[in-house]
C-alpha positions as CSV (number, residue, x, y, z in Angstrom):
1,X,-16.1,-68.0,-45.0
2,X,-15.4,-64.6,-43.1
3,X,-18.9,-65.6,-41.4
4,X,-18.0,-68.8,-40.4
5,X,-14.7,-67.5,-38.7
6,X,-16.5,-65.7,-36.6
7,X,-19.0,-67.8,-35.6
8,X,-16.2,-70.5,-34.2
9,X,-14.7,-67.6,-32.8
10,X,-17.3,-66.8,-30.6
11,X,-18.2,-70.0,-30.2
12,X,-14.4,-71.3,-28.7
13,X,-14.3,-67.5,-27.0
14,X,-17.6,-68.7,-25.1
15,X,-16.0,-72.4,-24.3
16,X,-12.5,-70.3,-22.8
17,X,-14.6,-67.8,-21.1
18,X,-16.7,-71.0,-19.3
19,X,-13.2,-73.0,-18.4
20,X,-12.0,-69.2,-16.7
21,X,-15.1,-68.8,-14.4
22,X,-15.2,-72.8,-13.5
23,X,-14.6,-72.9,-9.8
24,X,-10.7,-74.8,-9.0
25,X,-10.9,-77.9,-6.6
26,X,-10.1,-76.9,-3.6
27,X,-6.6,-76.7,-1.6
28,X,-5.9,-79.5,1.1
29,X,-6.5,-77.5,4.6
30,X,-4.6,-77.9,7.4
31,X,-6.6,-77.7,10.8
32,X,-4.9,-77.2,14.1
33,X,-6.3,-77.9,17.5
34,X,-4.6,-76.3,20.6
35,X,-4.9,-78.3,24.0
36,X,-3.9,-78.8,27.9
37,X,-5.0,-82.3,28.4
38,X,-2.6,-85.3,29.1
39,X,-2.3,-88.9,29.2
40,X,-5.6,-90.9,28.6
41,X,-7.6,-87.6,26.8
42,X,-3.8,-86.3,25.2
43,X,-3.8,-90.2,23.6
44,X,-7.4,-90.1,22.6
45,X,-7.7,-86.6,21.0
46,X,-4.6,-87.3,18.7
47,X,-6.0,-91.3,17.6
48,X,-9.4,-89.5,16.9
49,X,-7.1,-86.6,14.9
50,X,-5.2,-89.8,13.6
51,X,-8.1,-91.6,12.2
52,X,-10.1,-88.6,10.7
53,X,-7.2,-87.5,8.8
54,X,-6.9,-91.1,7.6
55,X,-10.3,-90.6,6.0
56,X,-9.7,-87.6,5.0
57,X,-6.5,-87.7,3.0
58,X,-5.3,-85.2,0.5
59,X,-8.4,-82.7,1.4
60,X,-8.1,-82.0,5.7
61,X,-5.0,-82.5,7.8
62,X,-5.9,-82.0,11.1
63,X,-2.8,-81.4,13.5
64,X,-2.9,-81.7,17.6
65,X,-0.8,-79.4,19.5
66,X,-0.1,-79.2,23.1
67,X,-0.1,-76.1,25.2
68,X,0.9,-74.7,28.8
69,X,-2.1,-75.3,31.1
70,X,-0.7,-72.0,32.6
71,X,-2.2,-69.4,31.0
72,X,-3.7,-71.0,28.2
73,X,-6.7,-68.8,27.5
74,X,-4.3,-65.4,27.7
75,X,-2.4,-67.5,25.2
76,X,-5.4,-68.6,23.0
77,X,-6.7,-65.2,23.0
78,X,-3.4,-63.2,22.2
79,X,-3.1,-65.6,19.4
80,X,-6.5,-65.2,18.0
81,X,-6.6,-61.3,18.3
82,X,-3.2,-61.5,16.1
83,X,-4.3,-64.1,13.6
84,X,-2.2,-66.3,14.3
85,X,-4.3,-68.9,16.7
86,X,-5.6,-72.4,16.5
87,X,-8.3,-73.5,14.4
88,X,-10.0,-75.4,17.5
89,X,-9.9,-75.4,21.4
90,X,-12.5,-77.3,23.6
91,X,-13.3,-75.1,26.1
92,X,-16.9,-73.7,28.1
93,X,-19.3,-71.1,26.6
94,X,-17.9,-68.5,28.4
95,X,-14.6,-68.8,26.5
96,X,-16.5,-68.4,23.6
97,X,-18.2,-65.0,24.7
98,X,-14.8,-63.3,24.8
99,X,-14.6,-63.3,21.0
100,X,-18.2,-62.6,19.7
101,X,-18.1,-59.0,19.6
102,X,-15.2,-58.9,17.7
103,X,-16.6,-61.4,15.0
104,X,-13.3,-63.9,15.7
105,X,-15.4,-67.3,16.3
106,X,-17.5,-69.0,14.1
107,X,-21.7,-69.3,14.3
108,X,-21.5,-73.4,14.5
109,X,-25.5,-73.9,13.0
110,X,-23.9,-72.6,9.2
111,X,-22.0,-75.6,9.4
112,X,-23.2,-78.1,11.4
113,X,-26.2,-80.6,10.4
114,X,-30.2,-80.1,12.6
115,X,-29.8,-83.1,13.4
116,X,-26.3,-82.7,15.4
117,X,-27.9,-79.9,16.9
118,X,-31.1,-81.1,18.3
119,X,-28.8,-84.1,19.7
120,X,-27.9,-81.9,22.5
121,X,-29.5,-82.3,25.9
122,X,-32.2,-78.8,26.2
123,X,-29.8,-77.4,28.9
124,X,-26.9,-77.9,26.9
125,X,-28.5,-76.6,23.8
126,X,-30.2,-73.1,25.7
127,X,-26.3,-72.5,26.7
128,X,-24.7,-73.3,23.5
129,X,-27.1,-70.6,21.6
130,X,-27.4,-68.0,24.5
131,X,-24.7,-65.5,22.9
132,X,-25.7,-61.9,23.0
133,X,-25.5,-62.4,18.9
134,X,-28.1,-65.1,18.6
135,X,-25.6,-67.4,17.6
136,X,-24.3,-70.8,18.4
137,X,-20.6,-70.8,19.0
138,X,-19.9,-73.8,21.2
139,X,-20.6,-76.7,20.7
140,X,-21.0,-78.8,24.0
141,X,-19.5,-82.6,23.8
142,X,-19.6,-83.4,27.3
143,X,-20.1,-81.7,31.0
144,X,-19.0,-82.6,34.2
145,X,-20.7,-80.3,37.7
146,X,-21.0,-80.4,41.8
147,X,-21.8,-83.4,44.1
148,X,-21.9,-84.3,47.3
149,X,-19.2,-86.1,48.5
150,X,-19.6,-87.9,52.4
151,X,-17.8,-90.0,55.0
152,X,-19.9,-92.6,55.7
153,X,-18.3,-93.6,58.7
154,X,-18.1,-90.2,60.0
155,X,-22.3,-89.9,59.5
156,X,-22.6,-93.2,60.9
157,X,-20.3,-92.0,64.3
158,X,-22.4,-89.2,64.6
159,X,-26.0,-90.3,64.4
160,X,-26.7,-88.8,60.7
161,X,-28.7,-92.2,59.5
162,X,-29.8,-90.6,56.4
163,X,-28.0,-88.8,53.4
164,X,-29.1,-85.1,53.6
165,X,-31.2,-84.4,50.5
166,X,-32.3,-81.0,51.3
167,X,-30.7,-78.3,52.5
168,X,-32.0,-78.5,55.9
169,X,-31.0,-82.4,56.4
170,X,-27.4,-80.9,55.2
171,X,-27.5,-78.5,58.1
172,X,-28.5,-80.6,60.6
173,X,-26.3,-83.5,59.8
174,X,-23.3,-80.9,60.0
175,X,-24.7,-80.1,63.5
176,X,-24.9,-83.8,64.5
177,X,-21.3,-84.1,63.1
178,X,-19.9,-80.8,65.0
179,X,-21.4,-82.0,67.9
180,X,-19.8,-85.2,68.0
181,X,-16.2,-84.2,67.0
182,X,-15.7,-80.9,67.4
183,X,-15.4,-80.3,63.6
184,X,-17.0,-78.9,61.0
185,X,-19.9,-81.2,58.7
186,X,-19.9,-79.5,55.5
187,X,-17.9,-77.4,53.2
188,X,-18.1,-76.2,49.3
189,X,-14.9,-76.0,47.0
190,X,-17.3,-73.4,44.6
191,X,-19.5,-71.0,46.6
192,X,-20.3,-69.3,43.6
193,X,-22.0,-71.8,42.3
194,X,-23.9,-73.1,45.1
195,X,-25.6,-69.6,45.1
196,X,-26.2,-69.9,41.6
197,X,-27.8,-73.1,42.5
198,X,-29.8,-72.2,45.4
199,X,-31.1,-69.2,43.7
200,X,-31.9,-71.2,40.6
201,X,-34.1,-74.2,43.3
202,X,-35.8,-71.3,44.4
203,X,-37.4,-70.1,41.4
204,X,-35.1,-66.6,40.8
205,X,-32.9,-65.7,37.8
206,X,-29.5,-65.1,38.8
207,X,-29.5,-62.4,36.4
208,X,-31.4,-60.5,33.3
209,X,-30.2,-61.4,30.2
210,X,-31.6,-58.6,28.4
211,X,-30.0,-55.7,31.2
212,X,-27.3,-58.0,32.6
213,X,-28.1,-56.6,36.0
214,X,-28.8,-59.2,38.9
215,X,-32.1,-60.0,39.2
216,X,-32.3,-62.5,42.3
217,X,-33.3,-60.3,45.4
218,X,-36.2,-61.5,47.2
219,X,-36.9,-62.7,50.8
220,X,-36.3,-66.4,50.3
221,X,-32.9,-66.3,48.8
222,X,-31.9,-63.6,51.4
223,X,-33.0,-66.0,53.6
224,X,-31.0,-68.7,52.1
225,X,-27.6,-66.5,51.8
226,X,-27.7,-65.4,55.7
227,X,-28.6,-69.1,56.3
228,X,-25.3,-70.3,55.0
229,X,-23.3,-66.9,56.7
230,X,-25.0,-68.1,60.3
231,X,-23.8,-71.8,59.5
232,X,-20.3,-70.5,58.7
233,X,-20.3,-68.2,61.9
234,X,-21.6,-71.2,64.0
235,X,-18.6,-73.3,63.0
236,X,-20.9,-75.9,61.5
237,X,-19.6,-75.5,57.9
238,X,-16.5,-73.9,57.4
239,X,-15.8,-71.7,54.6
240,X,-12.1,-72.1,53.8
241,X,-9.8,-74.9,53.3
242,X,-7.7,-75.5,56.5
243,X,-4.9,-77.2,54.8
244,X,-4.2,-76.4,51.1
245,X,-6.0,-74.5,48.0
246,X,-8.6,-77.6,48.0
247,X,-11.2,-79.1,51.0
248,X,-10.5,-82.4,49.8
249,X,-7.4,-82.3,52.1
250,X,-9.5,-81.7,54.8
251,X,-12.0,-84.1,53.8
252,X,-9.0,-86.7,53.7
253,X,-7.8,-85.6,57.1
254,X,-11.1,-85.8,58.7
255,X,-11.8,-81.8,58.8
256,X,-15.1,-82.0,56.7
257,X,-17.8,-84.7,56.9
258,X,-19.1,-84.2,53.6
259,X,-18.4,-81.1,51.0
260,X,-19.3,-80.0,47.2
261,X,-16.9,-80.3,44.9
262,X,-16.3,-81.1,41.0
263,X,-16.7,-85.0,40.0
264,X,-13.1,-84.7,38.8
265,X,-11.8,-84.1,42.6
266,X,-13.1,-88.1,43.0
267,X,-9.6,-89.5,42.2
268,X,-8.1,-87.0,45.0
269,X,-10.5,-88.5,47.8
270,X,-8.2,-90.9,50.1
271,X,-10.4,-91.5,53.4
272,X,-13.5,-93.4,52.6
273,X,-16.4,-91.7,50.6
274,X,-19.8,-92.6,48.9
275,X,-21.5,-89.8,46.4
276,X,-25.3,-88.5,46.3
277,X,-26.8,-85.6,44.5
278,X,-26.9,-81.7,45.5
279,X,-29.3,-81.3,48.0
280,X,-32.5,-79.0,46.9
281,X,-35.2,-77.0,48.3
282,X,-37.9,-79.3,49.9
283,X,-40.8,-77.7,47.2
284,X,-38.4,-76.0,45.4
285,X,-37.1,-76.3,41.5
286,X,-35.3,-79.0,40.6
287,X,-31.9,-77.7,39.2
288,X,-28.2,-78.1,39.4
289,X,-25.5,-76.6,37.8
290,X,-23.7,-78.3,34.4
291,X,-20.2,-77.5,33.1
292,X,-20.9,-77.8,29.4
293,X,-17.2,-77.9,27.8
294,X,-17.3,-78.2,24.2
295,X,-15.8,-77.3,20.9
296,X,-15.0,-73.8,19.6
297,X,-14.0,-73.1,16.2
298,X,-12.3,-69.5,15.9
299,X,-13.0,-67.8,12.6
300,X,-10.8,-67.4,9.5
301,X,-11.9,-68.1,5.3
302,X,-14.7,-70.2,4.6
303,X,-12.6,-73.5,3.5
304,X,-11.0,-73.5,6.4
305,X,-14.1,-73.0,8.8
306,X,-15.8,-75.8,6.6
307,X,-12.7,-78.5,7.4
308,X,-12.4,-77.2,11.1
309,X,-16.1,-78.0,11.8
310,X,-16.2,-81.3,9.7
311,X,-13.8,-82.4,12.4
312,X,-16.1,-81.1,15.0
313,X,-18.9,-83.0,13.7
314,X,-16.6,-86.2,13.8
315,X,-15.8,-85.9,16.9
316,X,-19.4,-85.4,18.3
317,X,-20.6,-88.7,16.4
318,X,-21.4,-91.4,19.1
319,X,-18.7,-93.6,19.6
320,X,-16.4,-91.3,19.1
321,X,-17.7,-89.1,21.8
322,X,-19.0,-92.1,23.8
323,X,-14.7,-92.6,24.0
324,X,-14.1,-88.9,24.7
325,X,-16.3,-88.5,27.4
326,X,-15.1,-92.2,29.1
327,X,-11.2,-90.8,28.6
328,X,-12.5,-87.2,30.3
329,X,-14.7,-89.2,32.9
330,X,-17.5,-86.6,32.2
331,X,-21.0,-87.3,31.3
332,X,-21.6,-86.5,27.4
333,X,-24.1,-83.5,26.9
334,X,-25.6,-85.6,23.5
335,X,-28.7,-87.8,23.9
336,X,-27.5,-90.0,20.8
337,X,-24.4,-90.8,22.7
338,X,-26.0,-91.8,25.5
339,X,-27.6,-94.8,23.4
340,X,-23.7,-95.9,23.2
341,X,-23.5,-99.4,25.1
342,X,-19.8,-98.9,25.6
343,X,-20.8,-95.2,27.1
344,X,-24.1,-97.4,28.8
345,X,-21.5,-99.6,30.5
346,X,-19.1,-96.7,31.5
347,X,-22.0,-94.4,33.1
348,X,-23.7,-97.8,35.1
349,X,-20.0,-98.4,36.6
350,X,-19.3,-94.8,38.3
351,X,-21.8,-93.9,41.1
352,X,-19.6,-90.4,40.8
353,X,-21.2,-89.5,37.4
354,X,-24.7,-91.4,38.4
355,X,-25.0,-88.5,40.7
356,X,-24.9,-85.6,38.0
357,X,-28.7,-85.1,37.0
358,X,-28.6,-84.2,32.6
359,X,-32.4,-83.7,33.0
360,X,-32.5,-80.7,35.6
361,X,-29.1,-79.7,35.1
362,X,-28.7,-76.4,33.0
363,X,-26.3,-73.6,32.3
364,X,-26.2,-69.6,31.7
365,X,-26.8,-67.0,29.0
366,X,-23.1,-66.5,27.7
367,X,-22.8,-62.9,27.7
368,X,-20.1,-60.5,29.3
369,X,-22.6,-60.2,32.6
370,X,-22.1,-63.8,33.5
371,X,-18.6,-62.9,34.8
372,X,-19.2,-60.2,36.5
373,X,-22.3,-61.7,38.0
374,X,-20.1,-65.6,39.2
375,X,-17.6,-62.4,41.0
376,X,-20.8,-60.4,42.8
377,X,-21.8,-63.9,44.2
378,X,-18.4,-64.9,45.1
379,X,-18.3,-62.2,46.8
380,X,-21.6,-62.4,48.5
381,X,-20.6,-65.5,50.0
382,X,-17.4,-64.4,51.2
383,X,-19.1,-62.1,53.0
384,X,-22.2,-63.5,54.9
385,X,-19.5,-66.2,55.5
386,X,-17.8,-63.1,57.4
387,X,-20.7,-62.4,59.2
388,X,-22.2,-59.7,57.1
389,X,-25.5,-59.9,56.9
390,X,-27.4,-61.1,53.9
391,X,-29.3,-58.2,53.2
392,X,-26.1,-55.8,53.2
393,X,-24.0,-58.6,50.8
394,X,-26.8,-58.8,48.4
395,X,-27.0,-54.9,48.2
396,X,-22.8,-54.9,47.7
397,X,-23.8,-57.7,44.3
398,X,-26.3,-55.7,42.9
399,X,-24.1,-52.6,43.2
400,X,-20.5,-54.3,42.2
401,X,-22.4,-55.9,38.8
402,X,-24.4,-52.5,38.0
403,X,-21.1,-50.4,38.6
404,X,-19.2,-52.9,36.1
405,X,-22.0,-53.3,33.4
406,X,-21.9,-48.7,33.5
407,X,-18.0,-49.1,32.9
């Protein structure tokens, strides 16, 4: 008898010892997604919240909250490096880089499926995994970058028949237009990214990845910097707005014949205006710049990473990005959103977006060099725009971005 005790003894001791170790269901987890956007993208981020937690209910609530657009990465960050942040922002891959090195945002590929992954146009992809870690912590939805913006009647009035498509033609439809009214033909709301992009057309890396240091020095793009700096000094493109922050107040005032600016500055354009692509190198690459802006999930336990990105991967599913990217009026960064026929119908309708190019367009390693890098080139420009030459700006980058990198 004493034999058989303990046998069912052990035996019910084994069953409680497997019912202790079984792993719990797990909690409901609350996600929350900080923002700046308003009206159309405000109302389609918080019906896209709306119907995932209706799918979702009892294991993820995912909660939308408003922020300051003042500030708002100070505030993100603050928040993050005290623990007490969102779960989610949509921001660019530069945000992202702020908060690898101290482990506080999440590598995307342990949660995200291949096949979301290899979605992503090759540009969008290169940026999204260019981390100094290896990793993948954006991931891109959508990207907007720089056109051309023109008067036609002002090209028409002064005997430009043709809309520049190199550089040269851009130069010497600006002197046709200075010519005939005195004013300037062409301007650039980012310089720093128009030297990005002509040193990118020219073959060059803005800068190594593996050093950081600037690696774009050569006689061509020194050519191309002091041709923009004589230009500027010839009062055939003018280098500062006249009349606010923005040259789309002189464009609407009939300052500018044409400028570069954002696809988002459309809406602000009064006096009449087509669109066309950057202008290039005739021979050169073909490249322009994209502003990949995507989702960023910051780091905290597992369960909570897991329900975070499971939104993420919602919201990247076709139509629900094909309707995020129409709300944003930005071109999505997936290829199987582009098979949308709501997002088909959308893209065919703006001539503004047309002229963004998704198959040259590309981004930049997102490492702490970038920024100083975008400020060495600012700078540049600034300066051959002063009339120092190119030689003696470039010299200033290199030394500004070495000097920064050995601090």
């Amino acid at each position: 008898m004493k034999k058989i005790l303990v046998v069912l003894l052990t035996v019910f001791m084994a069953f409680s010892m497997v019912g202790c170790t079984e792993k719990k269901p797990k909690e409901k987890q609350t996600v929350t997604i900080w923002h700046t956007y308003t009206e159309a993208q405000k109302e389609y981020l918080e019906k896209a919240a709306s119907d995932f937690n209706a799918a979702h209910e009892g294991e993820i609530e995912v909660v939308v909250e408003s922020q300051e657009y003042k500030g708002f990465s100070d505030t993100v960050y603050n928040a993050v490096m005290n623990g007490n942040g969102p779960d989610i922002i949509f921001h660019y891959a530069s945000e992202a880089a702020l908060y690898v090195e101290d482990g506080k945002v999440v590598d995307l590929q342990k949660y995200l499926s291949k096949d979301l992954v290899d979605a992503l146009n090759p540009g969008a992809l290169e940026e999204a995994t260019s981390f100094a870690d290896g990793k993948m912590h954006v991931l891109p939805l959508m990207f907007s970058g720089p056109v051309l913006f023109y008067n036609p009647d002002i090209f028409a009035a002064a005997g430009v028949t043709e809309v520049p498509a190199t550089w040269d033609d851009l130069y010497e439809a600006s002197v046709k237009v200075h010519a005939y009214n005195g004013k300037w033909g062409f301007a650039v709301d980012s310089p720093t990214d128009v030297a990005q992009t002509m040193i990118m057309q020219l073959g060059k890396q803005v800068f190594d990845p593996t050093t950081g240091l600037c690696s774009f020095d050569s006689e061509e793009v020194e050519k191309a910097f002091q041709w923009y700096g004589n230009a500027v000094q010839e009062n055939v493109f003018l280098a500062n707005p006249t009349l606010s922050n923005y040259f789309s107040d002189d464009y609407n005032n009939g300052n500018i014949a044409c400028y570069i600016g954002s696809v988002a500055g459309a809406p602000y354009l009064k006096a009449n205006w087509k669109v066309a692509k950057l202008p290039k190198f005739e021979g050169g690459v073909e490249w322009t710049p994209a502003w990949n802006r995507g989702a960023i999930v910051f780091s905290s336990n597992e369960d909570r990473e897991a329900a975070a990105c499971e939104f993420v991967s919602y919201f990247a599913q076709p139509e629900v990005n094909a309707g995020w990217c129409i709300a944003c009026n930005y071109q999505t960064s997936l290829k199987t959103t582009a098979e949308v026929q709501s997002y088909k119908d959308y893209l065919a309708s703006s001539d503004t977006l047309n002229a963004l190019e998704p198959e040259i367009a590309g981004g930049f390693p997102a490492v702490t060099a970038q920024a100083y890098v975008r400020t060495a080139l600012k700078n540049l420009m600034a300066d051959v725009a002063a009339g120092v030459d190119a030689k003696t700006a470039i010299k200033s980058a290199y030394d500004y971005v070495a000097t920064e990198l050995a601090d």
